[in-house]
Structure formats: C-alpha cells, structure tokens
MIKOL-444067 format. One record per residue (C-alpha): residue in one letter; x, y, z. Coordinates in nm, 4 decimals, decimal comma. Each point is the difference from the previous one (the first is absolute). Layout:
REM MIKOL-444067
<gumar><resn>A</resn><u>X</u><v>Y</v><w>Z</w></gumar>
...
This chain:
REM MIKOL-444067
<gumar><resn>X</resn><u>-0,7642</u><v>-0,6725</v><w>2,5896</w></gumar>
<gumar><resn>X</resn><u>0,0707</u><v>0,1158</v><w>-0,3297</w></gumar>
<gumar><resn>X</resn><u>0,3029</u><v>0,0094</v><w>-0,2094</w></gumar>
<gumar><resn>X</resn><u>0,1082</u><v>0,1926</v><w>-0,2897</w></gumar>
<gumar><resn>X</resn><u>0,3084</u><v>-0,1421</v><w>-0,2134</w></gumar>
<gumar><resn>X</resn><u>0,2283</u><v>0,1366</v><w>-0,2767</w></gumar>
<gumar><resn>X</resn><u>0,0411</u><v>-0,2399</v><w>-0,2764</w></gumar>
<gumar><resn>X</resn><u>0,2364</u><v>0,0208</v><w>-0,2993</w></gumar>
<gumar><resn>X</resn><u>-0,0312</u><v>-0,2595</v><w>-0,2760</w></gumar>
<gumar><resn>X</resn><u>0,1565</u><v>-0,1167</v><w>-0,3375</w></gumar>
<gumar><resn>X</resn><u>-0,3200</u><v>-0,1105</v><w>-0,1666</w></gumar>
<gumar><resn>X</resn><u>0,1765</u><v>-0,1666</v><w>-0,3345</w></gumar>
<gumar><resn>X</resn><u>-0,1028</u><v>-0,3675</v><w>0,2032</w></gumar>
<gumar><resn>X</resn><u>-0,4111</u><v>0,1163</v><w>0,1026</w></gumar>
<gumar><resn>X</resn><u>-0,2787</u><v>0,0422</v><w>-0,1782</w></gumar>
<gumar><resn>X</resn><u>-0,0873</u><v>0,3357</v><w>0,1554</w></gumar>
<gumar><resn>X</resn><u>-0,0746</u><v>0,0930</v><w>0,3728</w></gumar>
<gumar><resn>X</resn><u>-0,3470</u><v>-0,1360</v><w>0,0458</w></gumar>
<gumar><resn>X</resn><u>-0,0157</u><v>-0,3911</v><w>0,1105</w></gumar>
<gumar><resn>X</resn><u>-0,1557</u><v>-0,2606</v><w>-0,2467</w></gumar>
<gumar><resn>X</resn><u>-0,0399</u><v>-0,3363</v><w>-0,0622</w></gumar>
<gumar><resn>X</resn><u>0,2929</u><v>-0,2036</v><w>-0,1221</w></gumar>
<gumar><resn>X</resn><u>0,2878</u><v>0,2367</v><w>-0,0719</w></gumar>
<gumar><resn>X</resn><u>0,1785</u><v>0,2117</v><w>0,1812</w></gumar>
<gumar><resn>X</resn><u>-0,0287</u><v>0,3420</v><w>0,2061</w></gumar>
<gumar><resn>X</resn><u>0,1562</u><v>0,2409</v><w>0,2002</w></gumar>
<gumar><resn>X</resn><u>-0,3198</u><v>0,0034</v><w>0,2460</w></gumar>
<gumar><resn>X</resn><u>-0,0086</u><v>-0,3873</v><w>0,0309</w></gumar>
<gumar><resn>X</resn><u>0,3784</u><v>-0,0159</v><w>0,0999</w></gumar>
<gumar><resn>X</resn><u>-0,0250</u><v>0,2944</v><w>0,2256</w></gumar>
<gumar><resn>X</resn><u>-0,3212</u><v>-0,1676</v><w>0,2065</w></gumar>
<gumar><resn>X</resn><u>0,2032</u><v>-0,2901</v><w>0,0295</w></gumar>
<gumar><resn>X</resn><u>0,2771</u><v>0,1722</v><w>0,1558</w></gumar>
<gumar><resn>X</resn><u>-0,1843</u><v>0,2136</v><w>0,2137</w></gumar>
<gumar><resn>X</resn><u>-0,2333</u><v>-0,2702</v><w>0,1167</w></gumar>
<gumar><resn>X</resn><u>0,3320</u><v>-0,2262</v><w>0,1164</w></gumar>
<gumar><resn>X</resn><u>0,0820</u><v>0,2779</v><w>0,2036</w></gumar>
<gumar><resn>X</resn><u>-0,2675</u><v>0,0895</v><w>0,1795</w></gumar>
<gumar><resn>X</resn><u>-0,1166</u><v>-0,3802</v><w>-0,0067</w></gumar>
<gumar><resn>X</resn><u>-0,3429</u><v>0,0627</v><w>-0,1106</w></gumar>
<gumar><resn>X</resn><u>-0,1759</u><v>0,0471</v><w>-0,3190</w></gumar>
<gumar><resn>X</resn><u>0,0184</u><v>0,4209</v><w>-0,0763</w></gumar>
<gumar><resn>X</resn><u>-0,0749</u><v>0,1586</v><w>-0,3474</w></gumar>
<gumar><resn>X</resn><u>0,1382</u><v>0,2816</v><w>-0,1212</w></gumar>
<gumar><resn>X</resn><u>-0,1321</u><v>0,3170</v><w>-0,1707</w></gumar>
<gumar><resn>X</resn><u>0,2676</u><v>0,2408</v><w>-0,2539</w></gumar>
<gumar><resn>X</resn><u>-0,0328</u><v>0,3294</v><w>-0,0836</w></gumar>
<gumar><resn>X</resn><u>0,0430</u><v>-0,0500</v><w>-0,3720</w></gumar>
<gumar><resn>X</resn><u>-0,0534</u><v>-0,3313</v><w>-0,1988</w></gumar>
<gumar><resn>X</resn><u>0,2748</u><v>-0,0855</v><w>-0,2762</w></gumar>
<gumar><resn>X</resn><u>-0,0106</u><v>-0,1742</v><w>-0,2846</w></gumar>
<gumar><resn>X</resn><u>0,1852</u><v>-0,3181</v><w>-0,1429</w></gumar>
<gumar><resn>X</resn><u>0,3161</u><v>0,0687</v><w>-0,0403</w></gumar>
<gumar><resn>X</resn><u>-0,0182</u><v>0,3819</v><w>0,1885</w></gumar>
<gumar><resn>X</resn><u>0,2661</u><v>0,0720</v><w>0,2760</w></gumar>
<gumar><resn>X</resn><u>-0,0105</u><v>0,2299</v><w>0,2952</w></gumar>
<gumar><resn>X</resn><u>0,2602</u><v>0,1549</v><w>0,2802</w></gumar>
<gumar><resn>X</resn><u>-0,2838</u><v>0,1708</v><w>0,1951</w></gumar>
<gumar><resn>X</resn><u>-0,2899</u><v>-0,2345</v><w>0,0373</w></gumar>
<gumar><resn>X</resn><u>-0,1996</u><v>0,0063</v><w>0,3415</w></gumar>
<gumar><resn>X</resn><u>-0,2202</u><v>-0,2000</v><w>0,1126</w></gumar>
<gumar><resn>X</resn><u>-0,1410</u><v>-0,0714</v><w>0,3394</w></gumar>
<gumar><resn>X</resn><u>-0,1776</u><v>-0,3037</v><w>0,2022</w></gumar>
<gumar><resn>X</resn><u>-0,2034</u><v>-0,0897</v><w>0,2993</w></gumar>
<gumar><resn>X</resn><u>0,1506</u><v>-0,2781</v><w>0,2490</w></gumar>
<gumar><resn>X</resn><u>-0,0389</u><v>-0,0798</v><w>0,3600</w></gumar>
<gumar><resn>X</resn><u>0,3907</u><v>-0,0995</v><w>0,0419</w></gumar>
<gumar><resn>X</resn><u>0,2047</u><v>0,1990</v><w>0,1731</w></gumar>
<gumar><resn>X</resn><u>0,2899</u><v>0,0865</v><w>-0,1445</w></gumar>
<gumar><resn>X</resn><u>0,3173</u><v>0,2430</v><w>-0,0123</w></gumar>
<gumar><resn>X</resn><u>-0,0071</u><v>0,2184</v><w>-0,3200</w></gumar>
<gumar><resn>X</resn><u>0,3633</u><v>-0,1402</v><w>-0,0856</w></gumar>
<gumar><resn>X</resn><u>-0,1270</u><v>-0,3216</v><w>0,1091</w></gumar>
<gumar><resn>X</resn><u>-0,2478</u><v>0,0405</v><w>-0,2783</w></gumar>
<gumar><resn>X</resn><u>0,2189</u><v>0,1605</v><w>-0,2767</w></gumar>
<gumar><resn>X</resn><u>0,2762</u><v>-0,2737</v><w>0,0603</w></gumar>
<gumar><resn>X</resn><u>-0,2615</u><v>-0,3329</v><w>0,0436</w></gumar>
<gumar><resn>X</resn><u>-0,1601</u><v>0,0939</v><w>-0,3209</w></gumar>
<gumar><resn>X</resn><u>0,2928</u><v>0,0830</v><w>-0,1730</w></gumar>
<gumar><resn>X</resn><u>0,1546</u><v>-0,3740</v><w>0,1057</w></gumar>
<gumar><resn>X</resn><u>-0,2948</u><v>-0,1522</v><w>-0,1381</w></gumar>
<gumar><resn>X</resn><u>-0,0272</u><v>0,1852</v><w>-0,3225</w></gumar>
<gumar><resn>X</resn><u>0,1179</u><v>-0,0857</v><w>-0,3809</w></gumar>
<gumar><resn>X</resn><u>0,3722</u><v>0,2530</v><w>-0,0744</w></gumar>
<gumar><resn>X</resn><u>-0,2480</u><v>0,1563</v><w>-0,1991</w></gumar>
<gumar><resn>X</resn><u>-0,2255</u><v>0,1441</v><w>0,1835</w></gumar>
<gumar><resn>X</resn><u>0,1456</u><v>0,1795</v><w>0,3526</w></gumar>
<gumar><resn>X</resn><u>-0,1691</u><v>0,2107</v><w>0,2661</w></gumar>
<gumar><resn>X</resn><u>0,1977</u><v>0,3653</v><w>0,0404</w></gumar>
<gumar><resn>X</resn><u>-0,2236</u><v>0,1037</v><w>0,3544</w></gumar>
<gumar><resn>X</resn><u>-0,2217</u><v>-0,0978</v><w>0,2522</w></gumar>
<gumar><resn>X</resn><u>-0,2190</u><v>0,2315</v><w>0,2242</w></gumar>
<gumar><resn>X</resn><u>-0,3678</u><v>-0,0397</v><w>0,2195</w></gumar>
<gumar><resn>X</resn><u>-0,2396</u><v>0,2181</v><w>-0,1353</w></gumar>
<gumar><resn>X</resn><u>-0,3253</u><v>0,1185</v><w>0,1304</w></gumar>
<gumar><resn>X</resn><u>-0,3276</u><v>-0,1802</v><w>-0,0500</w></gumar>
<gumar><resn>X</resn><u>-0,1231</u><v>0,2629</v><w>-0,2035</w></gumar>
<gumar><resn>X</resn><u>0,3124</u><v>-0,0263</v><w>-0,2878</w></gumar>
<gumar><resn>X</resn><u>-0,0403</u><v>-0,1951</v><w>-0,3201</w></gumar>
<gumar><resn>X</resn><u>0,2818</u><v>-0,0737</v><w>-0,2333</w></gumar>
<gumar><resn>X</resn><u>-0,2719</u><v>0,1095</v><w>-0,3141</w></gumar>
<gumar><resn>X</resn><u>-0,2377</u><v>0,2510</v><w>0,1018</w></gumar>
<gumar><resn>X</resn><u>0,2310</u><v>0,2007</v><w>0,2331</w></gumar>
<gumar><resn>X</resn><u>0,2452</u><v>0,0490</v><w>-0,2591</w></gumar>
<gumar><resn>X</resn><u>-0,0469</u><v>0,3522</v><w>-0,1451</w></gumar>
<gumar><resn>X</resn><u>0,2441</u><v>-0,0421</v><w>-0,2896</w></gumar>
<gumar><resn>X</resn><u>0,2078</u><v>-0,2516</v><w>-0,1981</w></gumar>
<gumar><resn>X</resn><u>0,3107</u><v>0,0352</v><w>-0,2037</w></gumar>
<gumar><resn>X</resn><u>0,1601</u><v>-0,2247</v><w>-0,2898</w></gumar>
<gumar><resn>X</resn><u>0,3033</u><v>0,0355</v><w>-0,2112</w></gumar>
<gumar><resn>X</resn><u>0,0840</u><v>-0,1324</v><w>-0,3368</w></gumar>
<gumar><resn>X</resn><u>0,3304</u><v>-0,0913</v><w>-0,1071</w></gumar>
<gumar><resn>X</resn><u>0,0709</u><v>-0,0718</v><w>-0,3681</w></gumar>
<gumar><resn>X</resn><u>0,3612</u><v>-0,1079</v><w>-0,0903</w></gumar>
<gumar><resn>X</resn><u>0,0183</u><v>0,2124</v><w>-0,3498</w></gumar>
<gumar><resn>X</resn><u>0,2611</u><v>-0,1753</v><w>-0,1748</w></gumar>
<gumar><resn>X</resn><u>0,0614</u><v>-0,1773</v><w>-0,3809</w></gumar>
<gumar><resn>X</resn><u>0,1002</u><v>-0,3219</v><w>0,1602</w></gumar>
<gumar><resn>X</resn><u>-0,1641</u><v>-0,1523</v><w>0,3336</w></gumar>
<gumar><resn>X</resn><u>0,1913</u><v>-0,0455</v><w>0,3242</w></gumar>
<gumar><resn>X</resn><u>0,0416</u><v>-0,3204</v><w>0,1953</w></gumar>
<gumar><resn>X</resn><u>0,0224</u><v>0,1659</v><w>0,3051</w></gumar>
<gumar><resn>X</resn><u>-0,3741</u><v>0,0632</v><w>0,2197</w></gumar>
<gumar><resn>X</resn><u>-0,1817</u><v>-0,1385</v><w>-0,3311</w></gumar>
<gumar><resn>X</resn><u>-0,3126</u><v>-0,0467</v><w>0,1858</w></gumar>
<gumar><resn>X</resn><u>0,0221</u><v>0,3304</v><w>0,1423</w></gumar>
<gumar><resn>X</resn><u>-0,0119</u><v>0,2398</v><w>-0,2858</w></gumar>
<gumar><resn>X</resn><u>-0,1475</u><v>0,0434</v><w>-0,2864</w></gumar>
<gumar><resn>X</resn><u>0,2439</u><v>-0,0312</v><w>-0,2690</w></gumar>
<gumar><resn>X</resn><u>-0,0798</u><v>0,2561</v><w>-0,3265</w></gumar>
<gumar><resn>X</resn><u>0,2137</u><v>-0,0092</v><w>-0,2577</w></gumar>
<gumar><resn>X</resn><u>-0,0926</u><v>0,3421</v><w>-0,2071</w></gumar>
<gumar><resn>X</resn><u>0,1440</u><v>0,3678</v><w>0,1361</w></gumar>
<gumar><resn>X</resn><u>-0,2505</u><v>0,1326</v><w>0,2004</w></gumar>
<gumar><resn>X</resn><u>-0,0336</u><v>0,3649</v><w>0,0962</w></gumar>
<gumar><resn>X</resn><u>-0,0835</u><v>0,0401</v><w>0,3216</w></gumar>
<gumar><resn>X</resn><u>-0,0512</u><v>0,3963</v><w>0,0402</w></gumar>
<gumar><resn>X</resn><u>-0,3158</u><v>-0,0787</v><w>-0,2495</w></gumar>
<gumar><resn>X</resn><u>-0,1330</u><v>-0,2671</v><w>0,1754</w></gumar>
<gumar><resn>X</resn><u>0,0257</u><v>0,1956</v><w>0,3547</w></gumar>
<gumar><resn>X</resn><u>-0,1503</u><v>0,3218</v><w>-0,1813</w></gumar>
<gumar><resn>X</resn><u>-0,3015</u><v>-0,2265</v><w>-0,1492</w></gumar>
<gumar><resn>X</resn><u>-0,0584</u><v>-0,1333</v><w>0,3417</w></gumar>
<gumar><resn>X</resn><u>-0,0485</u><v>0,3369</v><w>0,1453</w></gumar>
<gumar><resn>X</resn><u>-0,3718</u><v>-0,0033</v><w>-0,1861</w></gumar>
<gumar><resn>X</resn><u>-0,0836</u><v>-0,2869</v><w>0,2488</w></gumar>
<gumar><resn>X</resn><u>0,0716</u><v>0,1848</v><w>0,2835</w></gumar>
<gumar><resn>X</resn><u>-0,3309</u><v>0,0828</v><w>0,2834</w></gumar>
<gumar><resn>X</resn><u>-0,3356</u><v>-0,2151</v><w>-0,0056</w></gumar>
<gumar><resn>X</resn><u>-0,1277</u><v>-0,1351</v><w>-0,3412</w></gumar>
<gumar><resn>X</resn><u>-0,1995</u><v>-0,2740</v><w>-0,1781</w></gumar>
<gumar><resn>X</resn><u>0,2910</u><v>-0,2432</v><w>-0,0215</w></gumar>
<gumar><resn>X</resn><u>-0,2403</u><v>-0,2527</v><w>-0,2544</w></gumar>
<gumar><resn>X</resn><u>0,3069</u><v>0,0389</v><w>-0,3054</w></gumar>
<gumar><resn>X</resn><u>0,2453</u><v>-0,1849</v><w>0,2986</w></gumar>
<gumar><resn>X</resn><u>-0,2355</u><v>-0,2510</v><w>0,1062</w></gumar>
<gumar><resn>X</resn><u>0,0032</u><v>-0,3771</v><w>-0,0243</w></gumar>
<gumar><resn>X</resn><u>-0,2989</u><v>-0,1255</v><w>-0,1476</w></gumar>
<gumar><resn>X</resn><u>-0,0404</u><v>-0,2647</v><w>0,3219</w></gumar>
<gumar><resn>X</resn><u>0,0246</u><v>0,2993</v><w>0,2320</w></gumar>
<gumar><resn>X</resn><u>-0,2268</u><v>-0,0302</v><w>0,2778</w></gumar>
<gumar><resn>X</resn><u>-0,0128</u><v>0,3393</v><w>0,1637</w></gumar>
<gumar><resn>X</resn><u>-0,3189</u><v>0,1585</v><w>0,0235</w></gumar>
<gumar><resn>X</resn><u>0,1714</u><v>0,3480</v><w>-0,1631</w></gumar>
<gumar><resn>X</resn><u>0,2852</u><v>0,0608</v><w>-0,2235</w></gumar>
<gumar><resn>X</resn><u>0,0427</u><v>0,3630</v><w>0,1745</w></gumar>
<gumar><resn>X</resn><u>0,3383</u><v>0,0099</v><w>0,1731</w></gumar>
<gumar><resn>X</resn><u>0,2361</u><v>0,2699</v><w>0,1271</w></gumar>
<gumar><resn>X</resn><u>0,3536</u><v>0,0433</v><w>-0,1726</w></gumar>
<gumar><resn>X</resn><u>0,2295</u><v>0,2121</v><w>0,2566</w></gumar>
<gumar><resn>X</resn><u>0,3009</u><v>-0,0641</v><w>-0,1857</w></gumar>
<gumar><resn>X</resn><u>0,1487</u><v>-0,1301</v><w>-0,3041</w></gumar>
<gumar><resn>X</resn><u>0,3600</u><v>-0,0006</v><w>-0,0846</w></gumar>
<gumar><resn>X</resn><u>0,2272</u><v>-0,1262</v><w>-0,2434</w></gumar>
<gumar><resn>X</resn><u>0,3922</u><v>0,0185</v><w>-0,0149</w></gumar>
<gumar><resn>X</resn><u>0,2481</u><v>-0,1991</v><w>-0,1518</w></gumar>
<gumar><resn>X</resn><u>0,3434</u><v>-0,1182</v><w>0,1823</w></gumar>
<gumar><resn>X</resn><u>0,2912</u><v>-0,1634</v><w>-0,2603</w></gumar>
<gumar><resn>X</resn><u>-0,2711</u><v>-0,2569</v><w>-0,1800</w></gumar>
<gumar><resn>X</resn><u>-0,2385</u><v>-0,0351</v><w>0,2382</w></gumar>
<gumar><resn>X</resn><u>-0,3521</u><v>0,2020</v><w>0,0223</w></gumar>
<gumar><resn>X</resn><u>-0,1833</u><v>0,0371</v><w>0,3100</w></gumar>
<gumar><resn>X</resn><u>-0,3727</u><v>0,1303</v><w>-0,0407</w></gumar>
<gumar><resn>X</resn><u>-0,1196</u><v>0,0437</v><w>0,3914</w></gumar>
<gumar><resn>X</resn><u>-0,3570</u><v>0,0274</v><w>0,0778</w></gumar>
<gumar><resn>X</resn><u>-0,2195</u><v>0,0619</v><w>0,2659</w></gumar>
<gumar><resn>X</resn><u>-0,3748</u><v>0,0743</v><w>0,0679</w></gumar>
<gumar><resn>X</resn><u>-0,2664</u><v>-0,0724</v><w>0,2521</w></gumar>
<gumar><resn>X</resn><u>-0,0968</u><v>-0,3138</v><w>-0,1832</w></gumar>
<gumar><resn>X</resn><u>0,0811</u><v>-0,1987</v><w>-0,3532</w></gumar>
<gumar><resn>X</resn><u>-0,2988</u><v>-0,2048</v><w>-0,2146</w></gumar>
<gumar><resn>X</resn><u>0,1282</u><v>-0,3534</v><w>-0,1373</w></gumar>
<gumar><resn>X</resn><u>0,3433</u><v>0,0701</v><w>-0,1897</w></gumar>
<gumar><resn>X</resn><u>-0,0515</u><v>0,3829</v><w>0,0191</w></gumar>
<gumar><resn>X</resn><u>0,4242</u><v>0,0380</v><w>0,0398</w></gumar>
<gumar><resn>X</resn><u>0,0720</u><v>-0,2264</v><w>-0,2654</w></gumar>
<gumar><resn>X</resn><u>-0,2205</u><v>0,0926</v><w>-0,2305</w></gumar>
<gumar><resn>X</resn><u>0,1197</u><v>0,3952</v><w>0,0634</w></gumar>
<gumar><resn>X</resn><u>0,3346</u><v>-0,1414</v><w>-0,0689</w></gumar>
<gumar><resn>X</resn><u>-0,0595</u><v>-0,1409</v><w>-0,2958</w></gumar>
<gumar><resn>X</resn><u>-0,1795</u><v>0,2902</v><w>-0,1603</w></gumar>
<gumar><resn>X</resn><u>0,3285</u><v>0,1950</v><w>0,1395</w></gumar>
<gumar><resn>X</resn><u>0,2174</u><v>-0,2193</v><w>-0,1587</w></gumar>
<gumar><resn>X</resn><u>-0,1627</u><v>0,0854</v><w>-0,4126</w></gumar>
<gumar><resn>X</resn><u>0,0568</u><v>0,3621</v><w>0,1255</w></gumar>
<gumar><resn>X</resn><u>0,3233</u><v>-0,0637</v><w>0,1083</w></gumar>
<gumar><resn>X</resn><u>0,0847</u><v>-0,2127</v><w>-0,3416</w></gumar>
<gumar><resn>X</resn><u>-0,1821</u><v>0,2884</v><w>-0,2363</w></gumar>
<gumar><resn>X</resn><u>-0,2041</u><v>-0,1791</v><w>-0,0801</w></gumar>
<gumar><resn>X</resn><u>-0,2614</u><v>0,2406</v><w>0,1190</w></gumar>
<gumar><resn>X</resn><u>-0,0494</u><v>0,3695</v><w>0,1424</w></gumar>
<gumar><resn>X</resn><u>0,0227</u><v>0,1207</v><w>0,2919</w></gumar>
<gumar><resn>X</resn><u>-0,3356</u><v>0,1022</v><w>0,0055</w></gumar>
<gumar><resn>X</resn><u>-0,1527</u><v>-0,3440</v><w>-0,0648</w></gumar>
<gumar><resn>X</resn><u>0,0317</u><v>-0,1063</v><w>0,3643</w></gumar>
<gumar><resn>X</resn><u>-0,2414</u><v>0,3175</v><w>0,0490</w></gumar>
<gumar><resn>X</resn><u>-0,2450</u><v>-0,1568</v><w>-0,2542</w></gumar>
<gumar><resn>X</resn><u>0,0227</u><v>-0,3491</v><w>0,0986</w></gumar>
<gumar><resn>X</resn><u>-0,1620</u><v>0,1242</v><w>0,3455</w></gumar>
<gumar><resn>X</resn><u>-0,2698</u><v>0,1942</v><w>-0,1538</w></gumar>
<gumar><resn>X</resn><u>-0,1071</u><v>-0,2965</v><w>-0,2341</w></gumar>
<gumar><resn>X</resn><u>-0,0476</u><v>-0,2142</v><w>0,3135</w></gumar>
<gumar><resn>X</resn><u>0,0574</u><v>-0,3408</v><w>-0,2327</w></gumar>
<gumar><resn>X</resn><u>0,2485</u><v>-0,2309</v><w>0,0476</w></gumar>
<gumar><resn>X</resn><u>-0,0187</u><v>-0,1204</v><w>-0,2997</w></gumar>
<gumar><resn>X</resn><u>0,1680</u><v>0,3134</v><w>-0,1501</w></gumar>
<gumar><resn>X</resn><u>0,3720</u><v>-0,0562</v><w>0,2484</w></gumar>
<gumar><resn>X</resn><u>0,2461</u><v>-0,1525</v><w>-0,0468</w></gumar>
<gumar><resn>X</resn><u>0,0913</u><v>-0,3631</v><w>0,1184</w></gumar>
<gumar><resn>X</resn><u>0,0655</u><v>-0,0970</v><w>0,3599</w></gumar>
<gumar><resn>X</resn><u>0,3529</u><v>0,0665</v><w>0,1340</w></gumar>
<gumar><resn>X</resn><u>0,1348</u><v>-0,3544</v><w>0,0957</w></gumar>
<gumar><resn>X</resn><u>-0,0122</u><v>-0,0629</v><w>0,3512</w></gumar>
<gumar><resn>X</resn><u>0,3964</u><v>-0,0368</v><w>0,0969</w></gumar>
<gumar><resn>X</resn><u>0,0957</u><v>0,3288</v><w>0,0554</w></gumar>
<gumar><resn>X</resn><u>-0,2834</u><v>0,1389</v><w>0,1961</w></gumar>
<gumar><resn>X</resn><u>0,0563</u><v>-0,0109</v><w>0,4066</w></gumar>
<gumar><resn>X</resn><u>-0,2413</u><v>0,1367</v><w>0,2891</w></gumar>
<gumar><resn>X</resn><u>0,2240</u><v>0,2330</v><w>0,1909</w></gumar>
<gumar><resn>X</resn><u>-0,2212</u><v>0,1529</v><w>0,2362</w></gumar>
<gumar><resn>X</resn><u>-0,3344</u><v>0,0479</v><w>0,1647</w></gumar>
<gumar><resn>X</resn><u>-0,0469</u><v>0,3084</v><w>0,1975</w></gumar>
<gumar><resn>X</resn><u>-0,2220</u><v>-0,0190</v><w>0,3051</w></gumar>
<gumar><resn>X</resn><u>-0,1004</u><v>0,2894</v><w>0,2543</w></gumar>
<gumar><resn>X</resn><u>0,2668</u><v>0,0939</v><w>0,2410</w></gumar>
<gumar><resn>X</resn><u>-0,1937</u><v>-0,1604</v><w>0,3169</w></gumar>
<gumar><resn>X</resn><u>0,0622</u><v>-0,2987</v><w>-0,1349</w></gumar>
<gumar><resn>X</resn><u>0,3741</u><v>0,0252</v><w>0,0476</w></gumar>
<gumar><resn>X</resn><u>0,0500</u><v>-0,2317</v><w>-0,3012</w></gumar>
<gumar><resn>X</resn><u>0,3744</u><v>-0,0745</v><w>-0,0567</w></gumar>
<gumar><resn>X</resn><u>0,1519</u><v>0,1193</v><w>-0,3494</w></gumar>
<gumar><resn>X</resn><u>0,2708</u><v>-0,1406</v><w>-0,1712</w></gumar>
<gumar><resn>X</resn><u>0,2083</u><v>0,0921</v><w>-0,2361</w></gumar>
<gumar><resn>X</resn><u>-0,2370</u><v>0,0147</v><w>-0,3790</w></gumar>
<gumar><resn>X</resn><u>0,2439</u><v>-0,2418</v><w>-0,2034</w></gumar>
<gumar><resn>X</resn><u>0,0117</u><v>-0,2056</v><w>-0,1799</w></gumar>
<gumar><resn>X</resn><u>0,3439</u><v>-0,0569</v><w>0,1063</w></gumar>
<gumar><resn>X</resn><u>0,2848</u><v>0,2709</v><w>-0,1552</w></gumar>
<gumar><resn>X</resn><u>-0,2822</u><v>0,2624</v><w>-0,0390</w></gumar>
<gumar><resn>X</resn><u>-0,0465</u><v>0,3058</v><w>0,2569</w></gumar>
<gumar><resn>X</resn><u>-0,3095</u><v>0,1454</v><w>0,1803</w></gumar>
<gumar><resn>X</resn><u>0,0755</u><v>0,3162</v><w>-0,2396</w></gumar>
<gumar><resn>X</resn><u>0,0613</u><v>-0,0791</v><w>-0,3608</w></gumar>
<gumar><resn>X</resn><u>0,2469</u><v>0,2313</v><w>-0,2347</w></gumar>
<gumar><resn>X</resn><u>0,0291</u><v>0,0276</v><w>-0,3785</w></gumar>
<gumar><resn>X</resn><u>0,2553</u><v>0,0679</v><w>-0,1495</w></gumar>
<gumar><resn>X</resn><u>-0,0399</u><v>0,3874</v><w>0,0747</w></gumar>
<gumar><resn>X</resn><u>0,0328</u><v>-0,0997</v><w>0,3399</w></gumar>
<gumar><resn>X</resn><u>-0,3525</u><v>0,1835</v><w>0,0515</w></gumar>
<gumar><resn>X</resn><u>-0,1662</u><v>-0,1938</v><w>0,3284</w></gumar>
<gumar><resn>X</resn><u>-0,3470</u><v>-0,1442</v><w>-0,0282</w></gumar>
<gumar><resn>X</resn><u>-0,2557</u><v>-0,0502</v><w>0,3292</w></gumar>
C-alpha cells in the first residue's frame, strides 16, 4: 500500500531535506521512523526538497510498505519515534497512482523577517532578523512584476539543477504585522533558492535602496549575478503543497505558528 504523510520540521539542526553522508537530515530521520513502524526498510519521496537550515508546516511526502497499518497507528508510531523537531501533522492511503512530487500542482512558502533595530531572543532560528525599516507596500508592489511564467535565471542558484529556470508565480504578497514581515509565495514550482533569493532582492526595495522597478529588470537581465544576496535561510517555511482534489490530501493550517491562512496589513486589506 502506499502512504502519504504530513511533515512539519524546524530545520535550524539539518542540513537540508535530502539524506547524505555524515550529517544530518530530515529524510534520514524520517526513514528511520517510518521503517520502525512498519518493520521493514521503506524510503520516502517529498514534494519539495529544503535546504539547510529551511523549515516547513506543510511538507508531504508519501511511501510504499507492505505493513498494514491504521492511519493513526501510523501518524502516532512515527511521531513516538521521531526527534521534538521534526513531527508528523496527518496520515492517509493514497492511490498507487499519487506521488508526493509530481502530483503536486502547486507549492507555497512564506517569509518572515523580524524588522527590528535590536534582535529578539525569542524563535531566533525562525526568522530572519533585519535591523533597517523596511517598507513593505514597495516590496509587495515590486513583486507584482514577477507575477505569471518567466525566465527566473536573475533568482537562480548557480548549483541549480533543473533542466529550466521557467516557473509560474500565482501569487506574491507582502504585509507587515507590528515588526514582523511576511512575504508569501506560491507557484507551480521554485529553481534552487528561487524564494530566497526573491526575498532578498525585496528586501533592497524595501530598504530604498533600489526602485521599484528594478525587480522588473532583474528578470529581464536573466543574471544572477546582477541580485541581490541570498535571504538567510531562518525565516523561510514550506507551508503548503497543493495537490488535485482526488487526492483528498489533508490541509492544515499554513503557519508558521501565530500566522493565519489569510494574511492582513495593516489596512486590514485580505490577501489569497
């Protein structure tokens, strides 16, 4: 049978999703877990791979096994043989023919910058802290120019190993509540640090230290040589992955913690 999972993390203590050799990662601990359950050897498969240091409330992943096995028998086992740090929200059977990756039909990430003079102590390693005013109306009207399906080469990692930087932008928002900035993202796919990267380009809008229209330029150059640095991974959290409704793929609430499914600024005005 197969099983589909949904995983939230706090990835300050992993080197990113994807297993390797010698240090730690959200994939190795979770195929431990899972495999003590179902007392045989299963790998699993995620819709979206994160990297070091990269959090997430709406991971899903899914697995092959020939144990039989309650769902809550499977959401509960795992969970008692996980790290505090990494916990399973659902459990649900899916149908052969799902796959955590190339079923999913959209993913969604939000950023959350604590924009403050002096740093908190509270959720360090889950925000970025930035300590000069940052306008967030600009950076949320530069980020409209990366809305639809473009060359996304400016907000590529160098190591990227897609086989096109074209991707689909549905929606980009950014709003501010008391000192903390929330830019949430989603499109049908991201290239190697495509969100962070974005951010970070936001962010010298945001600081005016450049126009509003040199988001729109930055995609037309296709060089990302020409952004700005990557956003640090802390703040950044995968909050959900949106699969076709035959699936009948549980959804949780987006997160990260205090934050709801609909975002206000300070106008109150709702975003999707």
């Amino acid at each position: 049978m197969k099983i589909a999972l949904g995983i939230e993390y706090n990835g300050k203590n992993y080197f990113g999703w994807q297993k390797q050799e010698k240090v730690a990662s959200v994939q190795e601990c979770l195929e431990k877990a899972i495999s003590f359950v179902a007392n045989e050897e299963c790998q699993i498969f995620c819709a979206g791979r994160t990297d070091s240091g990269v959090h997430a409330t709406g991971q899903v992943v899914h697995f092959e096994t020939n144990a039989v096995r309650a769902e809550t028998a499977w959401s509960f086992g795992v969970n008692a043989n996980l790290p505090d740090d990494i916990a399973v929200s659902w459990a649900r059977q899916v149908s052969d023919d799902f796959h955590a990756r190339f079923s999913a039909t959209a993913r969604r990430y939000r950023y959350v910058i604590y924009n403050n003079k002096l740093r908190s102590a509270i959720l360090p390693e889950g925000v970025t802290h930035y300590h000069q005013p940052l306008d967030h109306q600009l950076m949320h009207e530069a980020g409209q120019a990366l809305l639809g399906e473009n060359d996304f080469s400016s907000f590529r990692a160098a190591q990227c190993q897609s086989n096109t930087p074209w991707r689909n932008i549905h929606h980009l928002n950014v709003v501010r509540q008391g000192k903390y900035i929330i830019v949430d993202i989603q499109a049908n796919a991201f290239v190697h640090h495509m969100v962070r990267n974005i951010v970070g380009s936001l962010m010298e809008v945001g600081a005016g230290r450049q126009p509003v229209e040199w988001i729109s330029w930055l995609l037309a150059q296709r060089n990302r040589k020409l952004a700005a640095p990557t956003a640090k991974p802390e703040g950044l959290y995968l909050v959900q992955v949106h699969y076709p409704s035959s699936f009948e793929i549980p959804q949780n609430a987006l997160g990260p913690l205090y934050l709801s499914d609909q975002l206000s600024d300070f106008n109150a005005r709702i975003l999707p």
